[in-house]
N, C-alpha and C positions, 0 to 999 in steps of 0.2 A: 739223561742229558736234556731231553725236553719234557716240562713237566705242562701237563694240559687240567687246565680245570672248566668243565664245561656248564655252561647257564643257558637259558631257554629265552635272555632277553636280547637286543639287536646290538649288542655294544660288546664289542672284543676287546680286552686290552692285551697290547702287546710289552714284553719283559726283554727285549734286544741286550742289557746290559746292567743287568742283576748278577750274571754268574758268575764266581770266584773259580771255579774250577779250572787247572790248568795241566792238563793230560803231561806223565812225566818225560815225555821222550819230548815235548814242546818248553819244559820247563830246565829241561838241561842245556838250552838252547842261551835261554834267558842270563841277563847279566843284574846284580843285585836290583839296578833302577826296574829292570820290570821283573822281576818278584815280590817285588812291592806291591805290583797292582794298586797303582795310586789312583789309575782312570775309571774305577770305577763309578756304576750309577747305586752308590751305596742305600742299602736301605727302602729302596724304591719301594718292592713288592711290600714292604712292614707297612709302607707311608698309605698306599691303596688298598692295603688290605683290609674288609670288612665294610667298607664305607658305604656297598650297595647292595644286594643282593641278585641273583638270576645273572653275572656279569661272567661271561667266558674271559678265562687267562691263558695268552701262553709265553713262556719263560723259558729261555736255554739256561742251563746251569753252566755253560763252557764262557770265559772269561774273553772279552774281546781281544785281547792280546793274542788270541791264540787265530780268532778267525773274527773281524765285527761283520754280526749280520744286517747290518742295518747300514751296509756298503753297498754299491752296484759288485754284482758277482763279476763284470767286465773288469775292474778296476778302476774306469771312469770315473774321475771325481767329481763331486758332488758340487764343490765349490770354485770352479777353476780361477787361477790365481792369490786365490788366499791357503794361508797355511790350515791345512789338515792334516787328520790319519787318514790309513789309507786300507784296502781289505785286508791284510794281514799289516799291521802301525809295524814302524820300523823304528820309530819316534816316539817317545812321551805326549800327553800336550801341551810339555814346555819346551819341547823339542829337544830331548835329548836322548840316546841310542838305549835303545830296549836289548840289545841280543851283545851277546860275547862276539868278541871280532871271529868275521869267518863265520858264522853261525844264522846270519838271518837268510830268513827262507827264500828259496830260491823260486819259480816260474814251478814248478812239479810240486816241491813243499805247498804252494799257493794250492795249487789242483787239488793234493790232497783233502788240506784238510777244505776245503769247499765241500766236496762232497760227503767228507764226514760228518761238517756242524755246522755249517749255513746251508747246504740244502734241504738237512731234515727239519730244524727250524722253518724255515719259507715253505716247508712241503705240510707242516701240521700248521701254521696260521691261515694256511691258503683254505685248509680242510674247514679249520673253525669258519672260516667266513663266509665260506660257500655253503656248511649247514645252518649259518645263521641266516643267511642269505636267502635260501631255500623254504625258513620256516618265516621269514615276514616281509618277503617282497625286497628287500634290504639290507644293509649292515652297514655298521660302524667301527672303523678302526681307529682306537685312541692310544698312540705309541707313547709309551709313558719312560720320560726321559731326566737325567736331572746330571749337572756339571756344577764346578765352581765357580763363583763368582768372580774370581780375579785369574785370567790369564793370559799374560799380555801376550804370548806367544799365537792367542789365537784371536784375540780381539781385544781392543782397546778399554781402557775403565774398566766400572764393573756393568756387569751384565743385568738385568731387567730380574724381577724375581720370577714372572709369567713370561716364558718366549713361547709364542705360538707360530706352529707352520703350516700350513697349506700351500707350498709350494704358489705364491703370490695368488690365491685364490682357487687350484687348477685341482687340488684333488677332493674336494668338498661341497655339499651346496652352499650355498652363502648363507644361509638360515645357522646354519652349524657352526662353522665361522663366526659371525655375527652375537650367537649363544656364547659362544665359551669366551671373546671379545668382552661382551657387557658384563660378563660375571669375574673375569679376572680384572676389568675398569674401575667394577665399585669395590672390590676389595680393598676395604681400608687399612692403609700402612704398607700397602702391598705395590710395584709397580708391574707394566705390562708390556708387551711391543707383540704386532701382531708382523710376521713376516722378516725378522729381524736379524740377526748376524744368523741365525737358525730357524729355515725354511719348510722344513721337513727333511727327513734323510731319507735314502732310497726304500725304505720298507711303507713311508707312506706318499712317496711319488709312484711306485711301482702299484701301491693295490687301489691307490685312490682314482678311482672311474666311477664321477657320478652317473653318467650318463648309463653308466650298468648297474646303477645301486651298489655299487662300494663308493663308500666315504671314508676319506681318512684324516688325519687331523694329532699333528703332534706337540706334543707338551714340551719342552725340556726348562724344567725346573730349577734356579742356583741354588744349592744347597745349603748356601747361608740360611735357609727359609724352613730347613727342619732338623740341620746337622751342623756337628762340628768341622769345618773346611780343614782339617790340618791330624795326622793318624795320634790315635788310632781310628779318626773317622767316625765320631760315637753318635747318634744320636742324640737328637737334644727335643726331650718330650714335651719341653712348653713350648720351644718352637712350632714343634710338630703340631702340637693341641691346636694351636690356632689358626695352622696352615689346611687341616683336613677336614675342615666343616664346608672351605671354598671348593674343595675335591672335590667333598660329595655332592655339593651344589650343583659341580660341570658333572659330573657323571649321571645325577638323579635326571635333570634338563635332556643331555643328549638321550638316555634312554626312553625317554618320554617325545623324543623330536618322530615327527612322521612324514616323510616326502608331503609335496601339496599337491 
C-alpha cells in the first residue's frame, strides 16, 4: 500500500496520486464513472523516475477515489468557494457522481478508511522527512502532481503546463521557489504560473515549516506535457522526452539548494 524507496540526499518526493488500486469492498460502492478512475496522476512515478539519483520516494498504491491524501484529514477545503474534491470525492472533476445511489461514504466510512490509507501514507512521508532532516540539518518536499489540461468544471481555459505552489510563498524559502520559478520561466515552449489555480494541497501546507527546515513545494503538471489527456491515458514518449531533462534540471538544483 505504501511503497518507500530511500536515498541519503535532502529531497523527498511525494507520490499522493500514482495509485490505481481500489480495495473491493470500496469498489462495489463505485458506479461505472468512477471505475474508470479518470482522475488520475497517470504516469507520474514513470515521468520522475531515474532522472536523479540519492532521491527518497513515497507513493500510496490506493487510488484517490478511495481516500486523497493530499486532503486536510478535517475535511476542510483547501480552496473555499471554488469547486473541488474533497477527502473521500463524491464527484469527478467534472463534477459528476462517483458512487451508485445510496452508496457514497458516510461520516464512519470517511473515519475508516483515513486510518487505513491516509494515515499510514502521512505517517511514512512524515518518517522519510524527519530521517532526511536528521541527516542534513534540512529537507525538501517536492509533491509531485499532474491533471488535465482542460476542465472547465474546475477552472477556466487551459491550465499553465508548470503550476507551482507554495501556498503564496508560506511553505518554502524563497531561494527554492525562486529556483524552480526560473527553470520552469526558461523552458522553451513550455508555460508556467507560480501560485496559481493550484497553491499547494494540504500535504505541502501541512509539512512546509521553513522555519523548522521543512521545505515544501508542489509541482502539478498538465498532462498534455507528457500524455495522452483522453483513455486509455497512454503515454506519449516524445512528449515525455522533452518534458524530463526540465525535471531533472528542478530536482538536480533543489538537491544541490543549502539553507544560507
Amino acid at each position: 500500500m505504501i511503497e518507500i524507496a530511500r536515498g541519503n540526499g535532502p529531497l523527498v518526493l511525494g507520490l499522493p496520486h500514482t495509485g490505481t488500486e481500489i480495495p473491493a469492498d470500496c469498489m462495489a460502492r463505485l458506479n461505472d464513472r468512477g471505475r474508470a478512475i479518470a482522475d488520475t496522476d497517470w504516469h507520474i512515478d514513470r515521468l520522475y523516475a531515474g532522472l536523479i539519483p540519492d532521491v527518497t520516494t513515497v507513493r500510496t498504491t490506493v487510488h484517490r477515489y478511495v481516500i486523497d491524501v493530499n486532503r486536510d484529514p478535517s475535511g476542510h477545503s483547501l480552496y473555499p468557494g471554488q469547486n473541488t474534491t474533497g477527502l473521500c470525492p463524491l464527484t469527478d472533476f467534472d463534477g459528476h457522481p462517483l458512487y451508485l445511489a445510496g452508496l457514497a461514504p458516510d461520516a464512519a466510512e470517511t473515519t475508516r478508511r483515513r486510518a487505513l490509507y491516509h494515515a499510514p501514507y502521512h505517517a511514512a512521508l512524515a518518517a522519510e522527512l524527519d530521517r532526511v532532516r536528521a541527516q542534513h540539518g534540512f529537507a525538501i518536499l517536492y509533491d509531485c502532481h499532474s491533471i488535465r489540461s482542460h476542465i472547465p468544471f474546475l477552472f477556466d481555459g487551459t491550465l499553465p503546463d508548470f503550476n507551482i505552489g507554495t501556498n503564496d510563498g508560506a511553505t518554502c524559502a524563497p531561494g527554492i521557489a525562486d529556483a524552480v520559478q526560473r527553470i520552469c520561466a526558461g523552458a522553451v515552449g513550455y508555460t508556467s504560473v507560480m501560485n496559481g489555480r493550484f497553491k499547494g494541497g494540504w500535504t505541502t501546507r501541512h509539512y512546509g515549516r521553513p522555519t523548522e527546515g521543512l521545505h515544501a513545494i508542489q509541482m502539478e503538471l498538465a498532462q498534455s506535457t507528457y500524455m495522452h489527456e483522453s483513455p486509455p491515458w497512454d503515454f506519449a514518449d516524445a512528449r515525455a522526452g522533452r518534458l524530463r531533462p526540465h525535471l531533472k534540471t528542478i530536482l538536480e538544483t533543489l538537491s544541490d539548494w543549502r539553507p544560507q
